[in-house]
C-alpha positions, 0 to 999 in steps of 0.5 A: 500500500502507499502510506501517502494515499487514503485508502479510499482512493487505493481501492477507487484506483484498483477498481478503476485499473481493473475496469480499464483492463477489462475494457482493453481486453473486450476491446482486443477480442471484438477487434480480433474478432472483426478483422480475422472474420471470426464468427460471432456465434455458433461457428457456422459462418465461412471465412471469407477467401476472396471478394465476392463478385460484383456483376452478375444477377445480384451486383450491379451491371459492368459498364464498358468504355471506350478508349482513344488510341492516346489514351490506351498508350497512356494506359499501357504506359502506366501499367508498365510503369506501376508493373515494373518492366519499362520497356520502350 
């Protein structure tokens, strides 16, 4: 114990640090949780292993644009630059 503390506020603080605890624990698990896709039940949802398809029947339809040939340069140039193999 502190001899330069009341004793009213030893246990005040041992409350306070034991509730803080509990918090940053709950806090992990949810986080943990959350972001390795857990399941919050019974453990019969899959994990998911890739990003769903968005067209299709149930996602929204796929547009198509029309490139100049300009801009396909420019296109291809970028993926080369972003891939790196610059090839000229």
């Amino acid at each position: 114990m502190l001899p330069s503390v009341p004793l009213l506020q030893q246990i005040g603080l041992a409350i306070l640090l034991t509730v803080t605890v509990g918090w940053a624990v709950s806090q992990a698990r949810l986080v943990r949780r959350h972001r390795f896709g857990a399941p919050a039940g019974n453990g019969t949802r899959p994990l998911l292993r890739a990003v769903p398809r968005q067209t299709g029947p149930a996602g929204p339809p796929s547009e198509r644009v029309e490139l100049s040939a300009a801009e396909r340069e420019a296109f291809a140039g970028l993926v080369r630059q972003l891939d790196g193999n610059e090839r000229h």
